[in-house]
N, CA, C and O atoms as a GROMACS GRO file, in nm:
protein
  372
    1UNK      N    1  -0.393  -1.010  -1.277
    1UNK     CA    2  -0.372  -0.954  -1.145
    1UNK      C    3  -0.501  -0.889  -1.093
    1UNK      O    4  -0.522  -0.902  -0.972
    2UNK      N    5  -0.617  -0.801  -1.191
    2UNK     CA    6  -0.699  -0.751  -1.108
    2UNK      C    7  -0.788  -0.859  -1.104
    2UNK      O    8  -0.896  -0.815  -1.067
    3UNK      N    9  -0.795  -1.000  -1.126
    3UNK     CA   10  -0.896  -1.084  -1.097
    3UNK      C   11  -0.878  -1.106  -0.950
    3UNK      O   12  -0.962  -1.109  -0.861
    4UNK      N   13  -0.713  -1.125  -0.945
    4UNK     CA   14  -0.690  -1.188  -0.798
    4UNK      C   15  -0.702  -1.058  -0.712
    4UNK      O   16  -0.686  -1.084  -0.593
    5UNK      N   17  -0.721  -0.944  -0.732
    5UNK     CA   18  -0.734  -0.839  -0.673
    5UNK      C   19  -0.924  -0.871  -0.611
    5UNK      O   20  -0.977  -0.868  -0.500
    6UNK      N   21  -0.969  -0.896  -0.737
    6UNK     CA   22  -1.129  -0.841  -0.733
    6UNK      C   23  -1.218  -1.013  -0.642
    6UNK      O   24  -1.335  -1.026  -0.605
    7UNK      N   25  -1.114  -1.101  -0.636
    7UNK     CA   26  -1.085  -1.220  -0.537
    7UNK      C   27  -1.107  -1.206  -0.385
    7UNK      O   28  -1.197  -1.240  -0.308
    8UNK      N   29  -0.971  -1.132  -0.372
    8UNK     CA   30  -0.908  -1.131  -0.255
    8UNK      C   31  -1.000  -1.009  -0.130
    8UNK      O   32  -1.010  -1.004  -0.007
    9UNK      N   33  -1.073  -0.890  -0.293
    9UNK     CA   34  -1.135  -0.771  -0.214
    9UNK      C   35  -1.287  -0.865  -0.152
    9UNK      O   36  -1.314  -0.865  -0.032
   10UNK      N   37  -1.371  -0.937  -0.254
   10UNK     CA   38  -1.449  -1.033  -0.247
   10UNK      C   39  -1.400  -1.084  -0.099
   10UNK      O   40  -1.422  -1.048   0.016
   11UNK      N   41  -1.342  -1.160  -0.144
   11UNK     CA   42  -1.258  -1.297   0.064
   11UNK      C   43  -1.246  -1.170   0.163
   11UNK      O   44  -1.288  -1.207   0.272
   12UNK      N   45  -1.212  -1.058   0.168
   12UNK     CA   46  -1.187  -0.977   0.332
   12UNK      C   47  -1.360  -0.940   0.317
   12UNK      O   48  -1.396  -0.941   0.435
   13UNK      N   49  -1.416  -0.925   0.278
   13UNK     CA   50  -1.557  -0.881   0.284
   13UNK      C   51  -1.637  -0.929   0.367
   13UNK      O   52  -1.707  -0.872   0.452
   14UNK      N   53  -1.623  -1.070   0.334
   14UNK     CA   54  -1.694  -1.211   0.390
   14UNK      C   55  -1.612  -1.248   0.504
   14UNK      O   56  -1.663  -1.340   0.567
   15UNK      N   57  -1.504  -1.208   0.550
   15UNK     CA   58  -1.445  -1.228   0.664
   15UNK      C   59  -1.492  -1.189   0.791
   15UNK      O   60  -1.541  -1.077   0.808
   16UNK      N   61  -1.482  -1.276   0.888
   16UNK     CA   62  -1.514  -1.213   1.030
   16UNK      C   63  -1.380  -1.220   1.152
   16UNK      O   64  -1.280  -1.286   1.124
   17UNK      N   65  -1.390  -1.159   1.261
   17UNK     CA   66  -1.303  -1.197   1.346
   17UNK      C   67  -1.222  -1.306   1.346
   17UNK      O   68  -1.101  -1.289   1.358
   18UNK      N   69  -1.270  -1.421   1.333
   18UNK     CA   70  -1.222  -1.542   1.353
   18UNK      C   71  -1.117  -1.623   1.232
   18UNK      O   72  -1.036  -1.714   1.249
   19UNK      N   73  -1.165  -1.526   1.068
   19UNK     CA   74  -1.022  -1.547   0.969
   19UNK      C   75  -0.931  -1.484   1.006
   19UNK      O   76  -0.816  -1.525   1.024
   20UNK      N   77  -0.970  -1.380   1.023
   20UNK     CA   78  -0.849  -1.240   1.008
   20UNK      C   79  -0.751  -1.295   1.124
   20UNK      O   80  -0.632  -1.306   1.098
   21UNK      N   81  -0.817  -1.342   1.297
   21UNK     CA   82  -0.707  -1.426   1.349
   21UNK      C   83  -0.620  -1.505   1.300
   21UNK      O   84  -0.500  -1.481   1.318
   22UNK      N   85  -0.666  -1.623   1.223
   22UNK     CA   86  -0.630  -1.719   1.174
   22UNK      C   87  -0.507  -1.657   1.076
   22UNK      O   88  -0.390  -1.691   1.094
   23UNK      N   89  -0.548  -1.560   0.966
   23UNK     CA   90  -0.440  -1.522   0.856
   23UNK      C   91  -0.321  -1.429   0.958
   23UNK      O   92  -0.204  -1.404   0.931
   24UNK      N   93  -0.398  -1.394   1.074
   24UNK     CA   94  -0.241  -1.326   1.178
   24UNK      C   95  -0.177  -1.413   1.209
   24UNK      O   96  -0.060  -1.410   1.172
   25UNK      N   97  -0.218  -1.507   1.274
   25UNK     CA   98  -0.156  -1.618   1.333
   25UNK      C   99  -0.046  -1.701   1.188
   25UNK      O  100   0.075  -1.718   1.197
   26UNK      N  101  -0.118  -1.732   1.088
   26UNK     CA  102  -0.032  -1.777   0.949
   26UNK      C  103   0.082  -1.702   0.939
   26UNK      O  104   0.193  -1.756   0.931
   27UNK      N  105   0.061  -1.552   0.938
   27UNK     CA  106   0.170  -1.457   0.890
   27UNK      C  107   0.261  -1.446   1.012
   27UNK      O  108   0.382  -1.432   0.995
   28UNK      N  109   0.205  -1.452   1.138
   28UNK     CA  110   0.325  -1.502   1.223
   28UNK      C  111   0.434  -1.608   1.247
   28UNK      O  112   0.554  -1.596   1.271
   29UNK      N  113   0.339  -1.740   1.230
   29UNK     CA  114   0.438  -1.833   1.244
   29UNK      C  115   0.534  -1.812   1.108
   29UNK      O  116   0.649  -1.851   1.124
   30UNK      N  117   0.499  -1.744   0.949
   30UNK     CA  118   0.588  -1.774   0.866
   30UNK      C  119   0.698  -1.696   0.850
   30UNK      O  120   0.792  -1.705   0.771
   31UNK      N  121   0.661  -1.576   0.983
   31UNK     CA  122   0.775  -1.475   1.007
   31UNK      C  123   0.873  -1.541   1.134
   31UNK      O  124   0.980  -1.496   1.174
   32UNK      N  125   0.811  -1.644   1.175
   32UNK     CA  126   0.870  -1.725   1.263
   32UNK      C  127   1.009  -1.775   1.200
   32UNK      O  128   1.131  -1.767   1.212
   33UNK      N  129   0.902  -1.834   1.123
   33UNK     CA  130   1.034  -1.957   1.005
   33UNK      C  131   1.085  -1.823   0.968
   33UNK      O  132   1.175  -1.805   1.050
   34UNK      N  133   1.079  -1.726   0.898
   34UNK     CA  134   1.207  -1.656   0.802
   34UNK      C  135   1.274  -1.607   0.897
   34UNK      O  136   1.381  -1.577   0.844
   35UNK      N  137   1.281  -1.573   1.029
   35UNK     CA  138   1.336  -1.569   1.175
   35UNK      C  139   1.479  -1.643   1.194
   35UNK      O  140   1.592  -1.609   1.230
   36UNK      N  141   1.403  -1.782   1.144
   36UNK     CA  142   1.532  -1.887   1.177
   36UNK      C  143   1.607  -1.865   1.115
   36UNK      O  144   1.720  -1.867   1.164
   37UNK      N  145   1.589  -1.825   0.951
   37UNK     CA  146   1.645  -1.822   0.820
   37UNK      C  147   1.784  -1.718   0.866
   37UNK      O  148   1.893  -1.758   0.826
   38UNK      N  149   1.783  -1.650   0.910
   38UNK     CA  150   1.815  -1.519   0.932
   38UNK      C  151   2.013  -1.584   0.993
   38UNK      O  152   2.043  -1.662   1.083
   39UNK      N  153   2.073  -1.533   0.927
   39UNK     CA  154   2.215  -1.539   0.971
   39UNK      C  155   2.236  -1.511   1.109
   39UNK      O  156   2.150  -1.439   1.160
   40UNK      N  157   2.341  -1.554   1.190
   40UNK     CA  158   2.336  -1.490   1.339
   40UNK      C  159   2.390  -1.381   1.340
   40UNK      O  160   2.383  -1.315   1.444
   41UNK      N  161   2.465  -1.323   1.217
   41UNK     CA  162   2.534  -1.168   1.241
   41UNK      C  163   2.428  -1.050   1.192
   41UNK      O  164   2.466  -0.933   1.183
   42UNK      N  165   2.316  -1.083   1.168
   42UNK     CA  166   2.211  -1.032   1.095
   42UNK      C  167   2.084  -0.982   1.176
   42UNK      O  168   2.019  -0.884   1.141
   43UNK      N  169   2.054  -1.060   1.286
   43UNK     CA  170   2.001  -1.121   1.368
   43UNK      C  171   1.934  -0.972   1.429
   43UNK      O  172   1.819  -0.930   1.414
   44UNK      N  173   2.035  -0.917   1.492
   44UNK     CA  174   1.988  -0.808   1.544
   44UNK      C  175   1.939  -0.681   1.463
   44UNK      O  176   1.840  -0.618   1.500
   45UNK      N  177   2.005  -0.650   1.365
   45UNK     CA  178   1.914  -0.552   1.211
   45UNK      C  179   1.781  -0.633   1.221
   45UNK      O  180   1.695  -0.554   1.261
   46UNK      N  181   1.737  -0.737   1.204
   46UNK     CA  182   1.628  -0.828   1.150
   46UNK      C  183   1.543  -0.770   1.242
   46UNK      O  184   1.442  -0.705   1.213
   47UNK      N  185   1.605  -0.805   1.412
   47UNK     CA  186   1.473  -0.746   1.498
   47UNK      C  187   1.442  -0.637   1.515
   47UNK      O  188   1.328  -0.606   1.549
   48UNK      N  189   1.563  -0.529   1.489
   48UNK     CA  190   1.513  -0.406   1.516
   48UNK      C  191   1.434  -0.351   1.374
   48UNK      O  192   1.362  -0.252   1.384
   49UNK      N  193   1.444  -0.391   1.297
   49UNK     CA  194   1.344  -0.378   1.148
   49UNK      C  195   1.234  -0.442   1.210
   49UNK      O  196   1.190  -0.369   1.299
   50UNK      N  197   1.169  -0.550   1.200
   50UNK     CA  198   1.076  -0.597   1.285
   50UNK      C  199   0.968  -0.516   1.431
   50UNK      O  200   0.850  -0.491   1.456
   51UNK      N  201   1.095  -0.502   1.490
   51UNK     CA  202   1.049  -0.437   1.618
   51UNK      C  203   0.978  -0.306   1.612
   51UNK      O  204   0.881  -0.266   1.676
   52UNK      N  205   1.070  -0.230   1.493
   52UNK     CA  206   1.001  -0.074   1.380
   52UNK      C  207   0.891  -0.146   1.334
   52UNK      O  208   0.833  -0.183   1.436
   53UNK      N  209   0.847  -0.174   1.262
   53UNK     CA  210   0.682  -0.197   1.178
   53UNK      C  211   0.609  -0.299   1.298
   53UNK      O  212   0.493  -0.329   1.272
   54UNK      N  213   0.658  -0.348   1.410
   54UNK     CA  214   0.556  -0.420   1.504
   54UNK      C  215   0.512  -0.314   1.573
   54UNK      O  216   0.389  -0.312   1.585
   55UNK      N  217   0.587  -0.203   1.636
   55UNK     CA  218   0.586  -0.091   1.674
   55UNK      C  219   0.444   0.033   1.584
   55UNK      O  220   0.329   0.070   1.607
   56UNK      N  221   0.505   0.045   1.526
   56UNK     CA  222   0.437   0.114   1.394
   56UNK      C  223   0.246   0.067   1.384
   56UNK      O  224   0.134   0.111   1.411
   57UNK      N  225   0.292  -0.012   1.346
   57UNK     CA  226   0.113  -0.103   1.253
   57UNK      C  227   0.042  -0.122   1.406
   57UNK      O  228  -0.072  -0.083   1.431
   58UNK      N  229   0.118  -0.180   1.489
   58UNK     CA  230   0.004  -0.186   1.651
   58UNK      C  231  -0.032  -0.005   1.726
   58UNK      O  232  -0.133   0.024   1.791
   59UNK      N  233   0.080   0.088   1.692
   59UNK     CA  234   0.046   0.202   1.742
   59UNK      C  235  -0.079   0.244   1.613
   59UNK      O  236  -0.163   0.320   1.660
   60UNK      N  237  -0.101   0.216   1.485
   60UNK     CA  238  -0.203   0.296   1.443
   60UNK      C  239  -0.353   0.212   1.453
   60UNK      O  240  -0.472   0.231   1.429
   61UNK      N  241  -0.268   0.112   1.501
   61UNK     CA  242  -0.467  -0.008   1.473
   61UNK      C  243  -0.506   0.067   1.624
   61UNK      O  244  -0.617   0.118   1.634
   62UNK      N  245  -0.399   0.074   1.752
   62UNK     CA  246  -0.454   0.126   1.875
   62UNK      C  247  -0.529   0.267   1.829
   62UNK      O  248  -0.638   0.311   1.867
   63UNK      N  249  -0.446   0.318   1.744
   63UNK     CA  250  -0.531   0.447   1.781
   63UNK      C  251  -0.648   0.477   1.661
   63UNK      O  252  -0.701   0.586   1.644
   64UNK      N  253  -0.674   0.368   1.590
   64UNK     CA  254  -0.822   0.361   1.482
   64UNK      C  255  -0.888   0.295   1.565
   64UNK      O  256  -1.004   0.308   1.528
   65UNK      N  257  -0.885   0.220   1.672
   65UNK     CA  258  -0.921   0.133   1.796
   65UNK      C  259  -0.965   0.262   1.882
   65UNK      O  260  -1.085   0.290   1.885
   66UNK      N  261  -0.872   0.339   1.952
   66UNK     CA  262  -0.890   0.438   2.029
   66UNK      C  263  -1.070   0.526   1.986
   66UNK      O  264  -1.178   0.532   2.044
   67UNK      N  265  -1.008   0.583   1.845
   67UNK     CA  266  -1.071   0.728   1.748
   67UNK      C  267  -1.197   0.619   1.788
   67UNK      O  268  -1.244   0.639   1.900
   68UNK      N  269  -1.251   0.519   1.719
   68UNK     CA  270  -1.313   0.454   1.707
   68UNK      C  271  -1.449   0.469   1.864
   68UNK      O  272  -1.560   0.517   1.886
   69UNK      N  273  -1.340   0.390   1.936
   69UNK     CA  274  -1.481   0.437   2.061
   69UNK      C  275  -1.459   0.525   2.141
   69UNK      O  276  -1.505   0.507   2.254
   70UNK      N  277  -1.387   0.645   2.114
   70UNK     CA  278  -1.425   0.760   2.153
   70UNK      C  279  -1.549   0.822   2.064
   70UNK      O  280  -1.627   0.904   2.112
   71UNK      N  281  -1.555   0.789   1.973
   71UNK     CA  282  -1.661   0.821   1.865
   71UNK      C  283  -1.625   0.984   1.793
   71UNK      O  284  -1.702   1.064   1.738
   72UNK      N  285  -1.449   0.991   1.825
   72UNK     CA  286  -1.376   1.121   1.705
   72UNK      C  287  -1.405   1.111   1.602
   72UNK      O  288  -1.424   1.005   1.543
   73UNK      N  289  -1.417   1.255   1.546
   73UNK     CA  290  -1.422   1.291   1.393
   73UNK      C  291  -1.314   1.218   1.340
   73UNK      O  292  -1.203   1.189   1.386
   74UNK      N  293  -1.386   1.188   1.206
   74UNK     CA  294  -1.284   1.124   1.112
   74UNK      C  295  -1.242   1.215   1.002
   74UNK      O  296  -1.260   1.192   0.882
   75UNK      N  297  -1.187   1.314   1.050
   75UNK     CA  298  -1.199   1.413   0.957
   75UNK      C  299  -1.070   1.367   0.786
   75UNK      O  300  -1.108   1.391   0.672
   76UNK      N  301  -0.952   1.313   0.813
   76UNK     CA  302  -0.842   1.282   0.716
   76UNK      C  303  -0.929   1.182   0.618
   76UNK      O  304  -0.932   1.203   0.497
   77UNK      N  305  -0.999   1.071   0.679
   77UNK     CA  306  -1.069   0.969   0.617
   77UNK      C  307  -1.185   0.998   0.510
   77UNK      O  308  -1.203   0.924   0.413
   78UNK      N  309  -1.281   1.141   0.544
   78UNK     CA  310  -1.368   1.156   0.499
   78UNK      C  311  -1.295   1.181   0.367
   78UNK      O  312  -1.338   1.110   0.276
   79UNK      N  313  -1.195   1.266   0.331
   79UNK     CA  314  -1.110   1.312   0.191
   79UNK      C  315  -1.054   1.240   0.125
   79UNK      O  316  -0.993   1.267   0.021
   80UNK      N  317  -1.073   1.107   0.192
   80UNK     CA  318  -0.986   0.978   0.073
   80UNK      C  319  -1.060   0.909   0.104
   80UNK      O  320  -1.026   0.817   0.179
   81UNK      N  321  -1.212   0.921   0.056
   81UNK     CA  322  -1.284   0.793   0.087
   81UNK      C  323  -1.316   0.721  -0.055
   81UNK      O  324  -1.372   0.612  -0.067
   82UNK      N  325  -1.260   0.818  -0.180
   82UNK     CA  326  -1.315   0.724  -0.281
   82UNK      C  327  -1.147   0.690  -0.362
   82UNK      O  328  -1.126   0.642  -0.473
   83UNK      N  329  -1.055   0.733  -0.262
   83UNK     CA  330  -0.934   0.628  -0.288
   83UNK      C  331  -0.891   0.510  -0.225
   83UNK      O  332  -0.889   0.501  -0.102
   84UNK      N  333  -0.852   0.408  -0.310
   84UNK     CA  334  -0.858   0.236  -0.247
   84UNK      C  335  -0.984   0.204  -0.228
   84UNK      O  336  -1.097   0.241  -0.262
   85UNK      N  337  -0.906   0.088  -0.136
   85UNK     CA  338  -1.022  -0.031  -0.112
   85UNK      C  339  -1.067  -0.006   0.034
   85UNK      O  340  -0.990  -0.042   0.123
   86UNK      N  341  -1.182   0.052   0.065
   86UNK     CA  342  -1.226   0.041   0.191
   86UNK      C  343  -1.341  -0.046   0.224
   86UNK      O  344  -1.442  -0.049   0.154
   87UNK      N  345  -1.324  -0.134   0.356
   87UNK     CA  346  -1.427  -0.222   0.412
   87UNK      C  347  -1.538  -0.179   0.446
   87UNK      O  348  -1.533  -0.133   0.561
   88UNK      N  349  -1.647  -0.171   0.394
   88UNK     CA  350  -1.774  -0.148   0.523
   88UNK      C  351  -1.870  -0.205   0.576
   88UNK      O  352  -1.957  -0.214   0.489
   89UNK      N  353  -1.910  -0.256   0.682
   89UNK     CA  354  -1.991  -0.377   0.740
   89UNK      C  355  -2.093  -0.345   0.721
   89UNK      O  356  -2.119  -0.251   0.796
   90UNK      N  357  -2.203  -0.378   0.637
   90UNK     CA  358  -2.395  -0.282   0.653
   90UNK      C  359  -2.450  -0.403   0.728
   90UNK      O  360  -2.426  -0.524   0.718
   91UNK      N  361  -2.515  -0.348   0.791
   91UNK     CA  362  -2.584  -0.416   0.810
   91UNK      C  363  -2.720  -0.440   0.783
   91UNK      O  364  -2.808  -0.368   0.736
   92UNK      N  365  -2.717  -0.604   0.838
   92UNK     CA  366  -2.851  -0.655   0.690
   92UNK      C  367  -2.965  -0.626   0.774
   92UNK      O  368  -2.951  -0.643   0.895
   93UNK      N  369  -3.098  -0.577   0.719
   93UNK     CA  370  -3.221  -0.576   0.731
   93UNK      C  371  -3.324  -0.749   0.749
   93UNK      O  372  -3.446  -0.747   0.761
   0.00000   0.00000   0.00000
């Protein structure tokens, strides 16, 4: 497991705009298909679960989007910076 970990951290590194579309777009259509899957008495739990974490994950990318070019302190971030996996773009010389 940590190979495919030390893989996968490797592949988002090397990523630009144009995967990360691509793997949204994948994870959509396959939430598409499990969509269909979905019983018709079920149907409505499914979206409002859905509709919660579509809700959710777009209100915090807006507002790391927001913080971002307002150019706010990152003050929560600076205290967990050597927990997980964080991205950072350097740029090359």
């Amino acid at each position: 497991m940590r190979k495919w970990r030390r893989y996968l951290d490797e592949f988002v590194l090397e990523c630009d705009w144009k995967d990360v579309t691509l793997i949204k777009i994948c994870a959509c259509m396959f939430g598409v298909m499990l969509g269909m899957r979905v019983p018709q008495q079920r149907k409505k739990a499914a979206a409002a679960v859905s509709a919660a974490v579509f809700l959710t994950t777009t209100g915090l990318m807006a507002y790391r989007l927001i913080r971002q070019c307002c150019n706010l302190p990152e003050e929560a971030e600076e205290k967990e910076e050597n927990e997980g996996f964080i991205m950072r773009i350097v740029e090359e010389e």
